[in-house]
N, C-alpha and C positions, 0 to 999 in steps of 0.2 A: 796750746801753741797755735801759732796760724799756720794758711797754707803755706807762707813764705818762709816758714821751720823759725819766726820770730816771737817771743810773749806776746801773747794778746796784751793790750793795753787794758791799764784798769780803769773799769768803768764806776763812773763818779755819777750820783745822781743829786741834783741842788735842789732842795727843796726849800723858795723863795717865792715871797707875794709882793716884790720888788722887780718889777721885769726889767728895770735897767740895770740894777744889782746885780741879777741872776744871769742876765745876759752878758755882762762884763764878767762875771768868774766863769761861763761858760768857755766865753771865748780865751782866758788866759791857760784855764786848765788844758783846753786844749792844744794852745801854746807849748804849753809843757808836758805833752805825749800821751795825757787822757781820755779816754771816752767821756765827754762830761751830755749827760742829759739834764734837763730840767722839769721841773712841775712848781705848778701856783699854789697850789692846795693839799692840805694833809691827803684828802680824799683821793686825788690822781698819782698824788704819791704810793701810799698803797698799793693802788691798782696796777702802776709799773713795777713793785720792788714786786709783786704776788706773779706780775708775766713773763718776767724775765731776769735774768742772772744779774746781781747789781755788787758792785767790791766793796763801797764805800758810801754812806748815802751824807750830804753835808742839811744841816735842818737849822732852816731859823724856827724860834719859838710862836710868835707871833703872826699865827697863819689864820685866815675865814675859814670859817665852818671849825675842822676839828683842828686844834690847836697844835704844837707839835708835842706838848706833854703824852695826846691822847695817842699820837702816832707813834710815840715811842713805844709806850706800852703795847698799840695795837704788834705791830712789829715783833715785838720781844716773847709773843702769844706765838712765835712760827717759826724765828728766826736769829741766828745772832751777829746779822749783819751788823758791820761798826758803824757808828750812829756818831757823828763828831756835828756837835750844835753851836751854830754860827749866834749871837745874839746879840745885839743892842742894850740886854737885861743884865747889870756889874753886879746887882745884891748875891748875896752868899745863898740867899731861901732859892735864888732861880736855880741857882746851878747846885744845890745841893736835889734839888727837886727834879731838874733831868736829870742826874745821875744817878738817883736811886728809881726813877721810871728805866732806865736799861742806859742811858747815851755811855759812850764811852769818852768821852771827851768834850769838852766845852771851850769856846774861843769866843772874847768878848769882841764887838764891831765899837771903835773901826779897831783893822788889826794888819798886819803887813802879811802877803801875798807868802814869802817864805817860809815863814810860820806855820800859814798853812800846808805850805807842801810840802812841811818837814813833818806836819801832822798825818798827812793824807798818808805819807811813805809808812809810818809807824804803823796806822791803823789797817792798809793793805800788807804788812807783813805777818799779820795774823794768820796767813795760808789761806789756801783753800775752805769752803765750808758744806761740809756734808750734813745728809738727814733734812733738808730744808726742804718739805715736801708740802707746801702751803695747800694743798685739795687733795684728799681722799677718795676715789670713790670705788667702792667694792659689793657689789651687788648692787640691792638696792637701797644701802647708804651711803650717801655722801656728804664727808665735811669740811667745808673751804672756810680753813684757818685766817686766811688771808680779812676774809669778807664777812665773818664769826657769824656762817650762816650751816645750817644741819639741813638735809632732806633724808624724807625717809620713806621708800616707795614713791615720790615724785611730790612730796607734801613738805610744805615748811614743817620742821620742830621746834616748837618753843622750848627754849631751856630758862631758865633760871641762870643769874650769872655763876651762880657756886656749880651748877651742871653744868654750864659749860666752860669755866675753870679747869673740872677736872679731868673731864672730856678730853678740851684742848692737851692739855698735859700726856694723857695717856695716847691719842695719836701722833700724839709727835714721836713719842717712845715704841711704835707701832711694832710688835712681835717680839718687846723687851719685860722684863717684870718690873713694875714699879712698887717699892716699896710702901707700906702704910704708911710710915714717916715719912717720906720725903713726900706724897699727896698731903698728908693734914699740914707739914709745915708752908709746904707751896703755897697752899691753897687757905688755910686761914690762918696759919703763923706758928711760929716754934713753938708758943704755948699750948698749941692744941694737938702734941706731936703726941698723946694717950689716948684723943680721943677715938678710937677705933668704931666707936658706932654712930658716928655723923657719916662715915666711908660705907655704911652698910647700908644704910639710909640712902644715902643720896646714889649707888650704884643701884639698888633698887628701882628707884623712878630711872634711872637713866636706861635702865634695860625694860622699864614698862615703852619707855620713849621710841627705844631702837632696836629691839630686837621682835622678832616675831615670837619664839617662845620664850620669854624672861626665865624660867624654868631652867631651862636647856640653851645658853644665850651660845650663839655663834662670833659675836662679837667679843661681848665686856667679860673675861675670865677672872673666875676670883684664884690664886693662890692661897688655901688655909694658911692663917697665922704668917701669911710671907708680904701679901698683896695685889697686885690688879695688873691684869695685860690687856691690852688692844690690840686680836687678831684683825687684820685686815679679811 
C-alpha cells in the first residue's frame, strides 16, 4: 500500500529497441494508472528487473545484444516474473519458442491498447511474488543470480553451465531439500530422472569450487537417498 492507505500502482517495465514505440506505450500505460518503466536492451533490462521490484515486464523479441529469447530464460534462472512478449514475429515456432523459454503470454504487433491492458490485469493478478532473491551473499560466497556470476572469497568461479544450472536451482531453494529428481529433470530432462550419479559428480566439483572443506561443506548438503540443500 502507499502512504496515502492507496495500492501501489503496478509497475510495468517495456522492454523496446523502438524508442518511439516504447515511449508511446510508456506514456499510455501511464495514462491508465501504471508505473510503466523502460529499457533498450535485454542487458539493461536485467539489470532493472535484478534492482528493483517489477509486476509485469512487456518484451519485444527483437532486442541488440541478448535477444529477448535469452532474457526470458536469463529471468526464469531467479524469477517468475510475468513475462507477456510484445512481437512483430506471427510464426507459430516464435511464439511457441518464448513460451517454452518462461514468457507467459504472447501479443502479435500491431495489436489494440485494450488488449493489452486486459493482458497486463491478467498477468498482475497472479499476486504477489515471494523467494525472488536475485544475489546471495553469505560469508565468503556470493551468487548474483540475476548477473550468472559466483565469487568465492573475492575471486570470480568458473562454473560450467550444468554447475551452474544446478547451483542456480538449489539457491533459489535456499534452506529447502531439493529432491534428486526434480535436479536431473530440471537440469537435463525427465529422461535422466535415474540418473543419480551425474548429481554426485557434479555436487562434487561444485563443493571443490565453493566450499572450503568439500569434506565437511557448510554450503552444498547432501540428503542420503532424498537430495541436496543450499544452506545460506
Amino acid at each position: 500500500m502507499s502512504p496515502s492507505g492507496r495500492a501501489a500502482p503496478t509497475t510495468v517495465l517495456v522492454v523496446e529497441d523502438e524508442a518511439q514505440f516504447a515511449r508511446a506505450l510508456q506514456i499510455n500505460l501511464r495514462v491508465h494508472g501504471y508505473e510503466a518503466l523502460t529499457a533498450a536492451t535485454g542487458e539493461a533490462a536485467l539489470e532493472i528487473a535484478a534492482e528493483r521490484p517489477i509486476d509485469v515486464l512487456v518484451l519485444d523479441l527483437g532486442l541488440p545484444g541478448i535477444d529477448g529469447i535469452e532474457v526470458i530464460r536469463r529471468l526464469r534462472e531467479w524469477t517468475d516474473l510475468p513475462i507477456i512478449v510484445l512481437s512483430a514475429r506471427h510464426g507459430s515456432e516464435d511464439k511457441v519458442e518464448a513460451l517454452d523459454a518462461g514468457a507467459d503470454d504472447y501479443v502479435t504487433k500491431p495489436f489494440g491498447l485494450e488488449e493489452l491492458l486486459a493482458r497486463l490485469r491478467a498477468a498482475a493478478r497472479r499476486g504477489p511474488r515471494v523467494g525472488e532473491v536475485p544475489r546471495v551473499q553469505t560469508g565468503d560466497l556470493s551468487v548474483d543470480l540475476a548477473a550468472r556470476r559466483v565469487l568465492f572469497k573475492g575471486a570470480d568461479v568458473r562454473l560450467t553451465p550444468t554447475e551452474w544450472n544446478i547451483l542456480a536451482l538449489l539457491v533459489r531453494r535456499a534452506g529447502q531439500l531439493v529432491t534428486q529428481r526434480e535436479i536431473l529433470t530440471q537440469v537435463w530432462g525427465p529422461a535422466y530422472e535415474k540418473e543419480t550419479q551425474y548429481l554426485r559428480v557434479y555436487l562434487a566439483q561444485l563443493r571443490r569450487k565453493l566450499e572450503d572443506d568439500p569434506a565437511h561443506p557448510r554450503h552444498l548438503h547432501t540428503e542420503a537417498g532424498m537430495g541436496y540443500r543450499f544452506d545460506p
